[in-house]
C-alpha positions as CSV (number, residue, x, y, z in Angstrom):
1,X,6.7,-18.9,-15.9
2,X,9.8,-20.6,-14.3
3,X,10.5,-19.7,-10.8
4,X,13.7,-17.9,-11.9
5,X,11.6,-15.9,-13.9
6,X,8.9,-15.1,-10.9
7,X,11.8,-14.6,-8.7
8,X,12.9,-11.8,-10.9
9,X,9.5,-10.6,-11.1
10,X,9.1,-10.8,-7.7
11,X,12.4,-8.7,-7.4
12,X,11.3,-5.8,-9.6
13,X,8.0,-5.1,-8.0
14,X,9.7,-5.2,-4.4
15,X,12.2,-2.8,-6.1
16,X,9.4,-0.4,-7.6
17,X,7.5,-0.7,-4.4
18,X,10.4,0.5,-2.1
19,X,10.1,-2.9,-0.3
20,X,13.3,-4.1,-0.5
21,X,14.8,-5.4,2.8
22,X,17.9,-4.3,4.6
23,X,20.8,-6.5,4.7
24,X,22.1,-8.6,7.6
25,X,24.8,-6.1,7.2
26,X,23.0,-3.0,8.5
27,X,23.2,-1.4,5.4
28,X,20.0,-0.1,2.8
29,X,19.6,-1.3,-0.4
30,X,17.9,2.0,-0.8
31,X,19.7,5.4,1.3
32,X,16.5,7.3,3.1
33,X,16.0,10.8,2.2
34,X,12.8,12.0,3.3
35,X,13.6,15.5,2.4
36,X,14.2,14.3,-1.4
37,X,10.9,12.0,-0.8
38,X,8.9,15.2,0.1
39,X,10.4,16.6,-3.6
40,X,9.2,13.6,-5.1
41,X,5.9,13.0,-3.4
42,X,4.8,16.5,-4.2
43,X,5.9,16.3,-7.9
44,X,3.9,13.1,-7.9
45,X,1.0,14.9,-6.5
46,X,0.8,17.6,-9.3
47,X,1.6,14.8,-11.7
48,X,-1.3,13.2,-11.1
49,X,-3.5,16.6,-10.8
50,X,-2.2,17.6,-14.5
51,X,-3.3,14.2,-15.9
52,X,0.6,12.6,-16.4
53,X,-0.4,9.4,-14.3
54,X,2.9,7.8,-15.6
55,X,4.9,10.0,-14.4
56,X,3.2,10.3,-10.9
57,X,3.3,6.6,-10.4
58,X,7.2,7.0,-11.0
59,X,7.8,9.9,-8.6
60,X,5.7,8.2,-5.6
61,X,7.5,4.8,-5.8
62,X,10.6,7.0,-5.7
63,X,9.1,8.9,-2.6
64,X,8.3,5.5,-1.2
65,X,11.9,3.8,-1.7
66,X,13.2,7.1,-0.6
67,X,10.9,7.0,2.8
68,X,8.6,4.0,3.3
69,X,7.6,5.9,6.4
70,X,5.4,8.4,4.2
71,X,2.4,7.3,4.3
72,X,0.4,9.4,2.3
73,X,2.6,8.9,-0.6
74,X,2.3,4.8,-0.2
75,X,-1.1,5.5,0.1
76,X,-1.5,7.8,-3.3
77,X,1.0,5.2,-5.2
78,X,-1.0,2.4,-3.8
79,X,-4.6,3.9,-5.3
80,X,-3.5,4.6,-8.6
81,X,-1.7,1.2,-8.6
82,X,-5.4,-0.2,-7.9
83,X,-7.0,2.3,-10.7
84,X,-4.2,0.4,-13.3
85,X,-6.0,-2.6,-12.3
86,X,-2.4,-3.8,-10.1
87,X,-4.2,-4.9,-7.0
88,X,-1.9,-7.6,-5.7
89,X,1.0,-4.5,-5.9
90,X,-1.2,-2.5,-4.6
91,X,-2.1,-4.6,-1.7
92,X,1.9,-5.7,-0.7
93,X,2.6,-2.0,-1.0
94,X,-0.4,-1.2,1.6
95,X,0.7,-3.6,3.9
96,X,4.5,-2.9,4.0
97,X,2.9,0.7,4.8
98,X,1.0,-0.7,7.4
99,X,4.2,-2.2,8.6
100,X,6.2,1.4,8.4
101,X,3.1,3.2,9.8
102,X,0.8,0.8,11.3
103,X,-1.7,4.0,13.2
104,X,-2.9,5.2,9.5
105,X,-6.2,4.3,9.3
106,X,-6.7,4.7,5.7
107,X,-3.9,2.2,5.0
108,X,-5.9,0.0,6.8
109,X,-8.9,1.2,4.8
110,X,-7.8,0.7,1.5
111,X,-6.3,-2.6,2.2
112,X,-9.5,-3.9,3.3
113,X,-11.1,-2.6,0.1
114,X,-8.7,-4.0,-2.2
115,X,-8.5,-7.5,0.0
116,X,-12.5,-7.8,-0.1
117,X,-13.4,-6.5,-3.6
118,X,-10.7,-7.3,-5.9
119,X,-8.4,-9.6,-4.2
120,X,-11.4,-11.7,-3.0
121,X,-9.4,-11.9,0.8
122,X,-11.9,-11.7,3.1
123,X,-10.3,-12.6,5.8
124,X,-7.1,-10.1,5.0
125,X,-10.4,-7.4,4.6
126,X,-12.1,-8.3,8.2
127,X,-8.9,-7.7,9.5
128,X,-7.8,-4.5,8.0
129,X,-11.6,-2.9,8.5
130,X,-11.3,-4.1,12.1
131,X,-7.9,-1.9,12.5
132,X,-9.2,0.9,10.4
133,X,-12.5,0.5,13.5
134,X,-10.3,0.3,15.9
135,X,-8.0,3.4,15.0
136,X,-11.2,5.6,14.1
137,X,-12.9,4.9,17.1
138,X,-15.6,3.1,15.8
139,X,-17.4,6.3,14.1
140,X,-17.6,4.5,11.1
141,X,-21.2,2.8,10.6
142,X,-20.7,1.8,6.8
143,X,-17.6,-0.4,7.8
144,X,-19.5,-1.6,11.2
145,X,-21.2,-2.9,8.6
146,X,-19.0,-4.5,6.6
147,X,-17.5,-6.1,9.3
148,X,-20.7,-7.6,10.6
149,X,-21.1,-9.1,7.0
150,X,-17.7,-10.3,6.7
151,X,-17.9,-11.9,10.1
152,X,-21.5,-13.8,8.9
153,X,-19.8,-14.9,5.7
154,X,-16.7,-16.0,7.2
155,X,-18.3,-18.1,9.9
156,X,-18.1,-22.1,10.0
């Protein structure tokens, strides 16, 4: 693949994740509409419920480009993202949540997850099970855990 071509790539699947930056200008490349994302969120919901996992993964990355701010609709995008096997996508679209709403702990969760077991990113997963401890206040012994292991298996 030529780099035009990932650059294009790259392009889309900041475009489908509702990533795309805001110009220098102080314009959006995408206008916010949370009430219109709630719309969508919801229909993606019930799209999902009813089995049409196309067209939910359609109406939460509208939702998302719409209002990066909701989390639970980055984070119901992100997990059937992961089901499709997408995990890098997955993962950037995690972490721009993070970035929007950086006090969701399962954000934090799921990124770990996808960083340790599929993206093989331990250190991105020590980091994001740490935050998930941190925002849960520690009442989490299975990721106490995993952080104690991560921490061994990381060590010089």
């Amino acid at each position: 693949m030529t780099g035009r071509e990932r650059m294009a790539v790259f392009g889309v699947l900041l475009w489908l994740a509702g990533c795309a930056a805001t110009p220098e200008t102080g314009g959006s490349a995408v206008p916010r509409d949370p009430d219109r994302a709630s719309v969508l969120a919801r229909r993606g919901d019930l799209d999902w419920q009813a089995g049409r996992e196309d067209a939910a993964i359609d109406a939460w990355q509208q939702a998302v480009a719409l209002n990066p701010q909701d989390a639970v609709a980055v984070n119901n995008l992100a997990l059937a993202l992961a089901e499709r096997h997408r995990y890098a996508e997955a993962a950037r679209l995690l972490d721009d949540g993070i970035r929007h709403s950086p006090g969701v702990p399962d954000l934090h969760y799921n990124l770990a997850v996808l960083c340790e077991l599929y993206l093989l990113q331990l250190d991105c997963a020590l980091v994001h099970y740490r935050a998930y401890l941190d925002l849960t206040g520690d009442d989490a012994p299975d990721v106490a855990g995993w952080v104690a292991d991560l921490e061994r298996r990381l060590a010089p």
